[in-house]
N, C-alpha and C positions, 0 to 999 in steps of 0.2 A: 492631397493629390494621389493619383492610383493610375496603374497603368496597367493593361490586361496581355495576354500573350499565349499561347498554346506552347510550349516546347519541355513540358516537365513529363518525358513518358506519353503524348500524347492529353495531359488533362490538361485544363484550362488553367489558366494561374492568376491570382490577380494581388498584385503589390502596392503594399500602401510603402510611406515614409513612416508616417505614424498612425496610429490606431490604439482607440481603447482596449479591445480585447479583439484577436483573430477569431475567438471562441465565438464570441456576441456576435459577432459580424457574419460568420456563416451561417449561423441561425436565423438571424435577421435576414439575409438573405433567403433565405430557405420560409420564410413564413412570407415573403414576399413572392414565393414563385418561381427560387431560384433550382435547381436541379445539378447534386453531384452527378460526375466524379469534379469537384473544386478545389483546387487550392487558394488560400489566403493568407498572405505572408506580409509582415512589419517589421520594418528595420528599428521600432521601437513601440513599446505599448504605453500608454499610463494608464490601465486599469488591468496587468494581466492578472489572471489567480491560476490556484490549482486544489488538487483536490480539496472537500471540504472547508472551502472558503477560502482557502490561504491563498496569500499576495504571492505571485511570481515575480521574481524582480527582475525588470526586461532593459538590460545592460544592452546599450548598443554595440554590435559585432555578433553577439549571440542569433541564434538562430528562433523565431517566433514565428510557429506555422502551424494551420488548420486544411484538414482534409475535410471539405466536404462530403458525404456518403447518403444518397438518395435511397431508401429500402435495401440497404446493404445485406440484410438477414432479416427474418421475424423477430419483433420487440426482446422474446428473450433470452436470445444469446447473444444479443448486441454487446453487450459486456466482453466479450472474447474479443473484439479488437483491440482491448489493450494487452493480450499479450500478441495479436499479428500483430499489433506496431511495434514493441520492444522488439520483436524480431527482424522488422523490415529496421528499425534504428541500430540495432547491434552489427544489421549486416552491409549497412551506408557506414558507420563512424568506421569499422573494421575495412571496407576498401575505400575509403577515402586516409586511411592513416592505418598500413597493414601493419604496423610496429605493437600501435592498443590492441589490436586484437586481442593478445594473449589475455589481457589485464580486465577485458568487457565482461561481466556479468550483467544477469536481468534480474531484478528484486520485485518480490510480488508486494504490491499489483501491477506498480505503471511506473518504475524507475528503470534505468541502464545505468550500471554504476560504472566508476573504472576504477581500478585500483583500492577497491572499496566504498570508493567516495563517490557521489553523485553527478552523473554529467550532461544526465537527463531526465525529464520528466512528460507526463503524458493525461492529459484530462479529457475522457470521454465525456460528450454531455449531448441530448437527446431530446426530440420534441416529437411529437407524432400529429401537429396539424399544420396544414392542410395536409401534408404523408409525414411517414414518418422518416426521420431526418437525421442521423447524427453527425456529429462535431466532434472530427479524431483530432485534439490539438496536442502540440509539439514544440518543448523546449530543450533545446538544447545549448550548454555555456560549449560557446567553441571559444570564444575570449577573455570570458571574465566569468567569478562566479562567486557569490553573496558568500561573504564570513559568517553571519549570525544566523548561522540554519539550525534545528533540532540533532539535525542528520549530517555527517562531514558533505562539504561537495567542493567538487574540481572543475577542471576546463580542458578542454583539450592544447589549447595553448600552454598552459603550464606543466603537460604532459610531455612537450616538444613538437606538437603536431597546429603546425598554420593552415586550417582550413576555414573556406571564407563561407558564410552560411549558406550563400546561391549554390556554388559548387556543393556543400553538404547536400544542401533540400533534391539540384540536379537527383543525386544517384540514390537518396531517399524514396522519389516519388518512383523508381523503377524497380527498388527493391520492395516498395508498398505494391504495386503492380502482382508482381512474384509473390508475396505470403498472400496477398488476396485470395488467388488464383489457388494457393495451396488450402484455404482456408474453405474454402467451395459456399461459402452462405452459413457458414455455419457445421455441414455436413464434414467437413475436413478436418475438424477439431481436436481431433484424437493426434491426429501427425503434428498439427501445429505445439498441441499440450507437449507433444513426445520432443520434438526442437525446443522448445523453450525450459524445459526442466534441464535438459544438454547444456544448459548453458545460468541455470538459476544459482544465484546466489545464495548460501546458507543450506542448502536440501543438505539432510539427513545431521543437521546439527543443532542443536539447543539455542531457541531464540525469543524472544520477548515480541506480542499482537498486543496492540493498544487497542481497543474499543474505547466506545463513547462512554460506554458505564464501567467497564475495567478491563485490566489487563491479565492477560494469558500465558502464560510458560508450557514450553515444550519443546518434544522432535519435530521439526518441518520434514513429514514424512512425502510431500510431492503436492499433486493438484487429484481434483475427482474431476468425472465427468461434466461439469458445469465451470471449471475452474475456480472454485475454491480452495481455497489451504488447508491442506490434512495438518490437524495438529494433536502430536500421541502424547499424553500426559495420564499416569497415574492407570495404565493400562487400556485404555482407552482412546479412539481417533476421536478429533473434534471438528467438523468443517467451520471454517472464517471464512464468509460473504466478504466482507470487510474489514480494514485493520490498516494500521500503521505497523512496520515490522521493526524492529530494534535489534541490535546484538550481534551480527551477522557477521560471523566468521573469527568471534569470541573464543571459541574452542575449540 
């Protein structure tokens, strides 16, 4: 069962009880016809994932939400909305619970940590027919949050902060509104880059990038124009497309 409703900022919303993936489902929609700005939201998934395949474990009370985005930008800087989302996320969890503020970082590429620990996560994913379409999805533990991670992760309830996921998504979908608008298509990038390093996890410290074929050590010296991760090792910068980042705030 689902029920649709307009009141998130003006977009469209449409709520399940449960759902296999918020991900799949806007896509699905979107090759059916469907046209952002959407939201799709599940008070529980049993098929969520995240990057690179991994299972999302979709505890109920937690927060499980997809932005629709209809031609948001050209094909390729679509990738840049996952740092406008950390940002619209760092700046909903910070006024909906103004005490975490202090304690929010953003970890490249697509985490909000707090306290060092993870309290959110983020999976772009992308289809270009019949247009091109992505899928900004959104978790975040407001309640509860998985012990056996690779990465420590928290909840904002165990932080001391009772926020309920509607109210989260509410002031979400208004601050996603606001980094869009800053974010211009793409053409905004520079200011967005320049917010998000204000506020990154680990920059100018010694940290460990997982690739698929191996792992990297170095300075996380900031982002380039494309947002990638500068990494200086051995006299030299490196840009990371992609990575797992490890280590962060080791030294």
């Amino acid at each position: 069962m689902n029920r649709e409703a307009t009141d998130l900022a003006g977009v469209r919303t449409i709520t399940y009880e449960t759902l296999g993936s918020t991900n799949a489902e806007a896509l699905a929609r979107a090759r059916a016809g469907e046209r952002g700005p959407l939201w799709i939201t599940a008070a529980t998934q049993s098929a969520g994932r995240g990057r690179r395949g991994s299972t999302w474990v979709s505890t109920p009370g937690n927060l499980f939400a997809t932005l629709l985005l209809t031609e948001p930008s050209v094909p390729d800087v679509a990738s840049q909305l996952s740092f406008v989302t950390a940002l619209a996320l760092h700046d909903a969890v910070a006024e909906c619970a103004p005490q975490l503020g202090p304690l929010l970082k953003v970890k490249w590429p697509n985490d909000l940590l707090l306290g060092g620990a993870k309290l959110a996560g983020i999976l772009i994913e992308a289809e270009s027919n019949p247009v091109f379409a992505v899928a900004v999805g959104i978790g975040v533990n407001c309640a509860a949050h998985p012990d056996d991670t690779p990465y420590p992760a928290t909840d904002m309830a165990a932080a001391g902060a009772l926020v309920a996921p509607a109210a989260l998504l509410g002031v979400l979908s208004l601050a996603f509104v606001r980094r869009l608008a800053q974010w211009q298509r793409g053409q905004g990038f520079a200011s967005v880059r320049a917010d998000w390093l204000k506020r990154a996890a680990g920059l100018g410290q010694d940290i460990r990038v997982r690739l698929p074929e191996r792992e990297l050590s170095g300075r996380f010296q900031g982002l380039d124009d494309m947002g990638r991760l500068l990494l200086q090792a051995e006299g030299r910068v490196t840009p990371v497309t992609a990575g797992e980042v490890f280590d962060l705030g080791q030294n």
